[in-house]
N, C-alpha and C positions, 0 to 999 in steps of 0.2 A: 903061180906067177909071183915074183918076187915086187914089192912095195917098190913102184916109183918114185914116190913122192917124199925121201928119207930125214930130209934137211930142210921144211919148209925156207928158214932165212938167210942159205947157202948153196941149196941146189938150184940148177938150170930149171926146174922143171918136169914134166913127163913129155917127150919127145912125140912128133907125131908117128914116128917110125913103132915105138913102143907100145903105143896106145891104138893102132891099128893091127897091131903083130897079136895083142893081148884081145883086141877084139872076136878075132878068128875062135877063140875061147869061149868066147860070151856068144858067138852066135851060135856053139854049139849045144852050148847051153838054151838056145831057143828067145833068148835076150835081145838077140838085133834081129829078128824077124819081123824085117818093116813093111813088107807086105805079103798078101793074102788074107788078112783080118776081113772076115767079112764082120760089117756091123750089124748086131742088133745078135748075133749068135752066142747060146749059152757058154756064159763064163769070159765072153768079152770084155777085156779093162775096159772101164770108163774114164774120162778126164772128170777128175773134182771138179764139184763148183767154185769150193776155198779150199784154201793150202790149212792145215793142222794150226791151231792157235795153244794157247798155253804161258806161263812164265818160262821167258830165256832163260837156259841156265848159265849162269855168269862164269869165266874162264875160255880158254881153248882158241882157236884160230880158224876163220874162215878163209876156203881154197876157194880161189875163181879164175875159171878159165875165161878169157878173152879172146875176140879176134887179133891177130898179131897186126899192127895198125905201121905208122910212117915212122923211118927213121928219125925223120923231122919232129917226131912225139915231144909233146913240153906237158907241164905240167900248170902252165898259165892258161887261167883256166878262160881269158878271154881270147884265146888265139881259136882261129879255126882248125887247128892240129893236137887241142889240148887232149891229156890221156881223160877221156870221158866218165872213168870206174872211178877213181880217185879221187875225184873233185870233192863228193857230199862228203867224203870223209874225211879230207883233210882243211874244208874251209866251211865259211857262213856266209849267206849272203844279209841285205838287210832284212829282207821278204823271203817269205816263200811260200808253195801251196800246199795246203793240206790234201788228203785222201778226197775229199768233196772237192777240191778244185778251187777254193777259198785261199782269197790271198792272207797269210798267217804272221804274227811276229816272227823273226830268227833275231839278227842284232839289233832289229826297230823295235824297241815296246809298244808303242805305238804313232800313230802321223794323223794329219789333218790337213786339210784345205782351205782355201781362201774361197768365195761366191763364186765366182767363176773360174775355179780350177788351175791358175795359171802359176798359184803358188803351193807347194806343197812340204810343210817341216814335219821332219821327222825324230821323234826324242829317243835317243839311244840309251842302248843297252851297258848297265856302270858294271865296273868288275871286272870285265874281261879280257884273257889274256891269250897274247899271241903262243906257239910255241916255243918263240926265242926270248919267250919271256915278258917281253915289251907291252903295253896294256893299249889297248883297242880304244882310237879316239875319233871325232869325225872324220877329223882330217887322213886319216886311213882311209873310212867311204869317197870323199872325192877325191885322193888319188887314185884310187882302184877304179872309179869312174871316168876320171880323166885319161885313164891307161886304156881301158874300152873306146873310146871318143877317138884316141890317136889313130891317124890315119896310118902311123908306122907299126901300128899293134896288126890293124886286118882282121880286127872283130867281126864277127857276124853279127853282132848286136848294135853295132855302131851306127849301121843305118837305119835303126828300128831308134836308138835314143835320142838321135840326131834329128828326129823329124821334128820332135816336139823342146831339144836342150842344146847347148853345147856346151866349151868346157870352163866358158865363164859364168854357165844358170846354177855354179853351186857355188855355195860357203857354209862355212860351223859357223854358225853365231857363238859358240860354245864349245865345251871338248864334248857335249854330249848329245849336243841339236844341231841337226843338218836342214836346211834351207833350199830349196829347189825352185827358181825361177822360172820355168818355163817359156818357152819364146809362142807359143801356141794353148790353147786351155785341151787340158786331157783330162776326162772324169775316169779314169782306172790307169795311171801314171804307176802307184806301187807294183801294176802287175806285172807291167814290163822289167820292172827289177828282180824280177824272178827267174828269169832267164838261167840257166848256167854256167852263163858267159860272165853272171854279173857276181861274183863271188867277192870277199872283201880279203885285200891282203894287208901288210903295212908298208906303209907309203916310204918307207925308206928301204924296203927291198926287191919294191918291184922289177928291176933290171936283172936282179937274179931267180924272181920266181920259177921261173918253166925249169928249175932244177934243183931249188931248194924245197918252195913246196911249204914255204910256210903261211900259217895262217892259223882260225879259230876253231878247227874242227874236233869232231871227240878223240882224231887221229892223226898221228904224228909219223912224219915220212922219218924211215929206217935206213932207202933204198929206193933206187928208180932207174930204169933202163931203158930207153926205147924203143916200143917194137919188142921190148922183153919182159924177164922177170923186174918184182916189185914188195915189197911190202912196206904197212903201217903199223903201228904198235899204238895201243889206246895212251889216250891222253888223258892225266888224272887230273889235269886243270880247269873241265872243261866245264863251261858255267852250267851247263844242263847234268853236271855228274861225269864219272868213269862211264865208259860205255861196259856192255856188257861183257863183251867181247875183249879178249887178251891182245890181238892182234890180224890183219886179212894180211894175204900174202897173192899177190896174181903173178899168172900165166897166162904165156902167147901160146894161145896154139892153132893156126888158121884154118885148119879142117874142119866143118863142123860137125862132121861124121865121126871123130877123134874126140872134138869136144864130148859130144854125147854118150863116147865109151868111156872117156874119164869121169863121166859123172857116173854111169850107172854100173863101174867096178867101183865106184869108191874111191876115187884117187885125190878127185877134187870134191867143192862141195857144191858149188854157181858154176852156172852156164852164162855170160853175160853174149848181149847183141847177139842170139843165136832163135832167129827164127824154126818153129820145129814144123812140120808137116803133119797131117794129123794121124797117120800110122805112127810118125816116130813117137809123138807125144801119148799115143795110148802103150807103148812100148816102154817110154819112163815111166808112165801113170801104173803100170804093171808091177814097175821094180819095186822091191824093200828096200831101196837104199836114195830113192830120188821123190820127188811129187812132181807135178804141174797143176796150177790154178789160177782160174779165170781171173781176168779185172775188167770189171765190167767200166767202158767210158774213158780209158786209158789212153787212147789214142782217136786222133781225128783228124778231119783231113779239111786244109782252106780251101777257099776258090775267090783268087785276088783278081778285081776287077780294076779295071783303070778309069777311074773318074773322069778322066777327061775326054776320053773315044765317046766315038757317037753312041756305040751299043748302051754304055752305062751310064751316062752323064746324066741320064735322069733316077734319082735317087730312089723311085717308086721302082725301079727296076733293081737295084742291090736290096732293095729290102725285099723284092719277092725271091729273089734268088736265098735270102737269109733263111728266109719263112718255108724253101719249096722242102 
């Protein structure tokens, strides 16, 4: 079968047409046999507990396949149509979570509170530069907040920051401390800035972000298409270092039956937003050329009550719900 994939930051891609055609191959090979596994029978893959650990080796370009998403795709990363892969690569936010789930510096070094939580400053991050060159100042964070807050933006975050802000509870006292006023006291105020909505850009290009794409990440847009091909090239300005990586390049491919062939011929190297089944995932966990591994705590689910109905309006009934 002839290499799809020839021209990572020129080609279309591998077509679904191609990667289904080239599957018929791989199943003969015994590769896409996603059911009749019985479990627990000798020689049955297992799904790892962890994926292979080790130092990266530095160079080379990461392929990811994607679900093929809305024409309407931007690259602002506070819209509700923003392209999702893209975002941790090509921006910072001020906060974000660690592996534990601990809110972590990104462009905050660090923040503090007032007694009763209603004020919250944050001392930034000095040095830092945009990819148009431009150097990372508050006044970036509360535009980029501000651009969230806009009711013309259509954030999904807007009504999570708006409970407790709006878009006069900010100012820089400084170019490098941001001030948060809050209209309500919130004691975990930084976690909500973790959001992926809540990314930092510069305040004088926000009207062209969802297709320039600038900002503080280890990776700098090349290229962007809607709904299409994409790629980033590492950024060697980036205050954490060169990333390791030369470059990611993605692909739309919305089968995810296709997706799962292009990973496990080698075409691409990520499967992104592709839930697998657990035949198919013992069927990767098989191959030499792919893994699957657990994250334990990664995902969880809420259950929003409304305070003010009869059901919940006594507080001893959301905390047993919290507790059950």
């Amino acid at each position: 079968m002839q290499p799809i994939v020839t021209d990572p930051r020129n080609a279309r891609g591998p077509s679904r047409r191609a990667l289904l055609t080239g599957a018929a191959g791989l199943a003969g090979l015994g590769l896409l046999t996603l059911t009749g596994c019985s479990s627990g029978a000798a020689g049955t893959p297992t799904i790892p507990e962890a994926a292979a650990t080790g130092i990266a080796r530095r160079g080379g370009r990461l392929r990811i396949a994607r679900p093929a998403a809305s024409a309407a795709e931007t690259l602002d990363s506070a819209s509700s149509l923003s392209a999702y892969e893209y975002l941790g690569a090509l921006y910072n936010r001020l906060v974000k979570l660690d592996e534990q789930g601990t809110t972590v510096p990104d462009l905050a070094e660090e923040w503090s509170a007032n007694a009763d939580g209603t004020e919250w400053t944050f001392s930034l991050r000095r040095g830092v530069t945009f990819h148009d060159g431009s150097r990372f100042t508050a006044d970036d964070a509360v535009a980029s907040i501000r651009h969230i807050l806009d009711e013309k933006t259509g954030s999904p975050q807007a009504g999570v920051l708006g409970e407790v802000m709006d878009a006069d509870s900010m100012r820089a006292t400084d170019p490098y401390t941001l001030r948060f006023s809050l209209t309500k006291p919130n004691a975990e105020f930084p976690s909500l800035l973790t959001a992926y909505q809540c990314y930092i850009v510069p305040a004088d290009a926000i009207a062209d972000i969802g297709r320039t794409g600038i900002g503080t990440g280890p990776f700098k847009l090349s290229s962007f298409t809607p709904a299409g091909a994409g790629s980033v090239e590492a950024f060697d300005d980036h205050f954490a270092g060169r990333p390791a990586l030369d470059g990611i390049d993605f692909y739309s491919i919305q089968d995810t039956t296709a997706r799962v062939n292009a990973l496990l011929a080698g075409q691409i190297d990520l499967i992104s937003q592709t839930n697998l089944d657990f035949a198919t995932a013992r069927v990767v966990s098989a191959s030499d050329r792919a893994t699957v591994a657990r994250s334990k705590n990664a995902q969880w689910y809420t259950i929003p009550m409304l305070a003010t109905s009869d059901e919940f309006s006594d507080p001893r009934v959301r905390q047993a719900m919290k507790l059950a």
